[in-house]
C-alpha positions in Angstrom: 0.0 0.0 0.0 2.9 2.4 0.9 4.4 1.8 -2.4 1.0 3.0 -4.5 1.6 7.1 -3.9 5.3 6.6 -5.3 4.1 4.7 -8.3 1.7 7.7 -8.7 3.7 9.9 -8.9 6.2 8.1 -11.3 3.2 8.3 -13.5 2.0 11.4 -13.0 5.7 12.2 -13.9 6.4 9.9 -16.7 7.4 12.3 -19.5 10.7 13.4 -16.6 11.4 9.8 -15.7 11.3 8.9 -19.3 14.0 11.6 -19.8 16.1 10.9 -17.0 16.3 7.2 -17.5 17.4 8.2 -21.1 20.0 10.3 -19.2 21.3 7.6 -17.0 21.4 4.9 -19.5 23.5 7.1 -21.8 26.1 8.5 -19.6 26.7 4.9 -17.6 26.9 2.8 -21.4 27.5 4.8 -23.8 29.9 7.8 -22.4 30.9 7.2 -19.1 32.6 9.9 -17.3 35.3 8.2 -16.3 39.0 8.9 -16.6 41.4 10.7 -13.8 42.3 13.7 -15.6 41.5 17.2 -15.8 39.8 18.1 -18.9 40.4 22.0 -18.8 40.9 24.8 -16.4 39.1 23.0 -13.5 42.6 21.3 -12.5 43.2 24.2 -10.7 39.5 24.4 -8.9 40.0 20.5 -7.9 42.5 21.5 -5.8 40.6 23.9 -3.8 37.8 20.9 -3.4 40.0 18.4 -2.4 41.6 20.4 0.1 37.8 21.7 1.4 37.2 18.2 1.6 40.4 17.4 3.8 40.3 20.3 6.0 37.8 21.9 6.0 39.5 25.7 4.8 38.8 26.9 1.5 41.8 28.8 0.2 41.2 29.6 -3.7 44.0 29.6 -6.0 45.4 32.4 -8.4 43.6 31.2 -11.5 39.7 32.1 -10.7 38.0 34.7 -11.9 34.6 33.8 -11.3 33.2 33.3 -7.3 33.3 30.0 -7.3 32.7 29.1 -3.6 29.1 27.6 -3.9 30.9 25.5 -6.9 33.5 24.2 -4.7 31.1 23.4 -1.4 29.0 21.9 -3.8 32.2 19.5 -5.2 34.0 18.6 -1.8 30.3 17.8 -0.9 30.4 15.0 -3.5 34.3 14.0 -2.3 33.6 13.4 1.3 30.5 11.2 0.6 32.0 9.1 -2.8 35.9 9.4 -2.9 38.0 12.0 -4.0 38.0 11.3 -8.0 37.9 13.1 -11.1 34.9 10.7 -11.9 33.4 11.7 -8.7 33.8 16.0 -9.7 32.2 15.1 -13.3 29.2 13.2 -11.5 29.0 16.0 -9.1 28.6 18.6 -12.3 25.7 16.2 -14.1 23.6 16.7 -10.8 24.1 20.3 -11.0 22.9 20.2 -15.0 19.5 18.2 -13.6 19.5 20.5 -10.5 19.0 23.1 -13.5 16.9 20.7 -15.5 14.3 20.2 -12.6 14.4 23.9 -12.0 13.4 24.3 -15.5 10.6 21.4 -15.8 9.1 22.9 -11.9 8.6 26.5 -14.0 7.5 24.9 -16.8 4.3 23.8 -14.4 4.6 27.1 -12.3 3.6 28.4 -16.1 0.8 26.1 -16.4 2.5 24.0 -19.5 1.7 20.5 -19.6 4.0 18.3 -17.8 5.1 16.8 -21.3 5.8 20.4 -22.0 8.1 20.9 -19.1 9.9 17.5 -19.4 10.8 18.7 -23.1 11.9 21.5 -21.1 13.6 19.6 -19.0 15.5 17.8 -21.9 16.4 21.0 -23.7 18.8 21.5 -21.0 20.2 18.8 -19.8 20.8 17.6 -23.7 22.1 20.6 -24.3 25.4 20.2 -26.7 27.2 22.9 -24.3 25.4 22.1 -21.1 26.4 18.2 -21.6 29.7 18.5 -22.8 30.6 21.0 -19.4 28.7 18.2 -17.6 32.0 16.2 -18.1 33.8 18.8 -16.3 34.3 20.6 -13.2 34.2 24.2 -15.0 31.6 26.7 -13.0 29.8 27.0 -16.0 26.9 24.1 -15.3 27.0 25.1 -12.0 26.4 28.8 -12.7 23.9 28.2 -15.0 21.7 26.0 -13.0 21.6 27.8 -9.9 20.8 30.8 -12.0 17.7 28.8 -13.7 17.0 27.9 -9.7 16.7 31.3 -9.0 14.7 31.9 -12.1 12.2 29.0 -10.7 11.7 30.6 -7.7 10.4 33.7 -8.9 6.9 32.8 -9.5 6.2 31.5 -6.2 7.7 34.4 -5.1 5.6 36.9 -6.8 2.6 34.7 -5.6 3.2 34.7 -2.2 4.0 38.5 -1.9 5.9 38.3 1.5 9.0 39.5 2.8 10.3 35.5 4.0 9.5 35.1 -0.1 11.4 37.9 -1.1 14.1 36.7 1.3 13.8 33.3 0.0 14.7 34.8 -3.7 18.0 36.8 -2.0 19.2 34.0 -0.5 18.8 31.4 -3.9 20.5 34.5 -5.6 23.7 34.7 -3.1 24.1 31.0 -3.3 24.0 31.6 -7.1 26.2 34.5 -6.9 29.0 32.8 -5.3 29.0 29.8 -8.5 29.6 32.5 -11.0 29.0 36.3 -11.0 26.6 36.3 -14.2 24.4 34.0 -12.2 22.5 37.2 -10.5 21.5 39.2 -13.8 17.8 37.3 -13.3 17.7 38.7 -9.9 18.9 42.1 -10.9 16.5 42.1 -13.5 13.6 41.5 -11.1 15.1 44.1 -8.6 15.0 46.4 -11.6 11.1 45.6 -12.3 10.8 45.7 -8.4 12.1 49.4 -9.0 9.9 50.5 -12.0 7.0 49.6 -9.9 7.9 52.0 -6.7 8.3 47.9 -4.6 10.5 49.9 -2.3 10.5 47.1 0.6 11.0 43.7 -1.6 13.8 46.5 -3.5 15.9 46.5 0.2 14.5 42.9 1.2 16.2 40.9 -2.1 19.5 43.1 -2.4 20.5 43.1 1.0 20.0 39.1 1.3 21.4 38.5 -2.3 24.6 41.0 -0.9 25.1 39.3 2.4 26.7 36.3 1.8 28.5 36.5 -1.0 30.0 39.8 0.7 30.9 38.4 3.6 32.2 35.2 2.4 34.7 37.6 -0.1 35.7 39.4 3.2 36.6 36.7 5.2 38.5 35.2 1.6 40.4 38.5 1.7 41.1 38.2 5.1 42.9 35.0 5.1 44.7 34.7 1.9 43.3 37.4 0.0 41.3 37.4 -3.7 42.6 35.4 -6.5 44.5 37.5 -9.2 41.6 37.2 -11.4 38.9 38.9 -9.2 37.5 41.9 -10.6 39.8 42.1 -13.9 38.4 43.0 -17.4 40.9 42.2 -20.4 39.8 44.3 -23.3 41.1 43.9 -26.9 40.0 46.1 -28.9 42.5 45.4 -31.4 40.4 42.9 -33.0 37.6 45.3 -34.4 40.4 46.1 -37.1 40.4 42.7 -38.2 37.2 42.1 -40.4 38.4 38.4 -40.2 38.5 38.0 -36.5 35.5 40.1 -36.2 33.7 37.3 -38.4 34.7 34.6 -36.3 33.7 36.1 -33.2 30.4 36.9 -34.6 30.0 33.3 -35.7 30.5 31.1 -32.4 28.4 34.0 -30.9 25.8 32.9 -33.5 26.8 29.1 -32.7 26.6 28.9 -29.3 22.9 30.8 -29.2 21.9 28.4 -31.9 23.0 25.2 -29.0 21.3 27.7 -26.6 18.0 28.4 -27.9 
């Protein structure tokens, strides 16, 4: 008898577990992600996991530029419990892509789609040709990306319930957000910005101080004991390239390429 409400919702969810049994089936027999190497910049961020995992102090290395410590809590989460492994770090980054992929397929029914709808949803992310080739890495760009589209999730609810623990609710999804990968709080901004246009003055305060808070804090006390990586607020700028109608082109075309994977 206890088994019947899980069954229903299995089916009531069939077009999801259809997608991620797809998922699962792919990645263990047809391209595992397996193999104890790094596969691009994220040797350097395995080394501030593994030693969150050991001791418990995060010290980040010289190569970041993005925030990064949700990324790594997230990653030393998945060490401690499974092993320290490069398999283990790539597992840890195709939870993150359905942690996005679920965000997606509960906004999909927040917008009163059809729950087909939202699995295709759903799919459109996880399948993604960038999101699943990142998937077998430990880059911050999954984890970014999904805790953004958490964020974005939220935002109905949050606009339905009309209450200052919502609005603090949205800050909070936005700092954790914030500390994966800085571009990870333009949807917030965005709704701080509509917020504004509407003369919201309280959920204004209520959502930027929370977002603020603990990514501030957790930058301060970074500063404190080992200071910023090198990377921290830089901007390279080459403007050089605008002479070069060549270069130019190619920019404009894995622009065009990666919205086209995107959309």
């Amino acid at each position: 008898m206890r088994a019947r409400p899980a069954l229903n919702v299995l089916s009531d969810h069939r077009g999801l577990c259809a997608i991620a049994t797809v998922y699962v089936v792919a990645v263990a027999f047809v391209l595992p992600p397996i193999g104890d190497y790094p596969t691009c910049d994220d040797w350097d961020y395995a080394f501030t996991v593994r030693e969150f995992a050991k001791t418990g102090q995060l010290h980040l290395g010289a190569w970041p530029a993005m925030t990064f410590v949700s990324h790594a809590a997230w990653g030393a989460g998945f060490v401690v419990l499974f092993g320290d492994s490069w398999t283990t770090l790539r597992v840890s980054s195709m939870v993150m892509a359905w942690v996005g992929g679920l965000a997606i397929y509960w906004l999909g029914c927040e917008l009163q789609r059809s729950r087909f709808e939202s699995a295709l949803l759903c799919a459109s992310y996880v399948a993604c040709p960038l999101v699943l080739a990142l998937s077998y890495s430990f880059m911050t760009d999954v984890a970014g990306a999904s805790l953004m589209l958490v964020t974005i999730a939220a935002m109905p609810w949050v606009v339905r319930q009309d209450t200052s623990f919502a609005y603090a609710v949205l800050g909070v999804l936005a700092g954790i957000a914030l500390m994966a990968r800085q571009t990870a709080v333009i949807p917030v901004a965005a709704f701080v910005l509509v917020m504004i246009a509407r003369r919201r003055w309280s959920p204004v305060a209520i959502v930027a101080v929370t977002t603020a808070a603990a990514p501030l804090a957790c930058l301060a006390w970074l500063s404190a004991i080992g200071g910023l990586p090198t990377g921290f607020g830089r901007l390279d700028y080459d403007f050089g390239v605008l002479a070069e109608p060549r270069a130019v082109a190619a920019k404009v075309l894995c622009l065009t390429l990666e919205i086209a994977l995107l959309a």
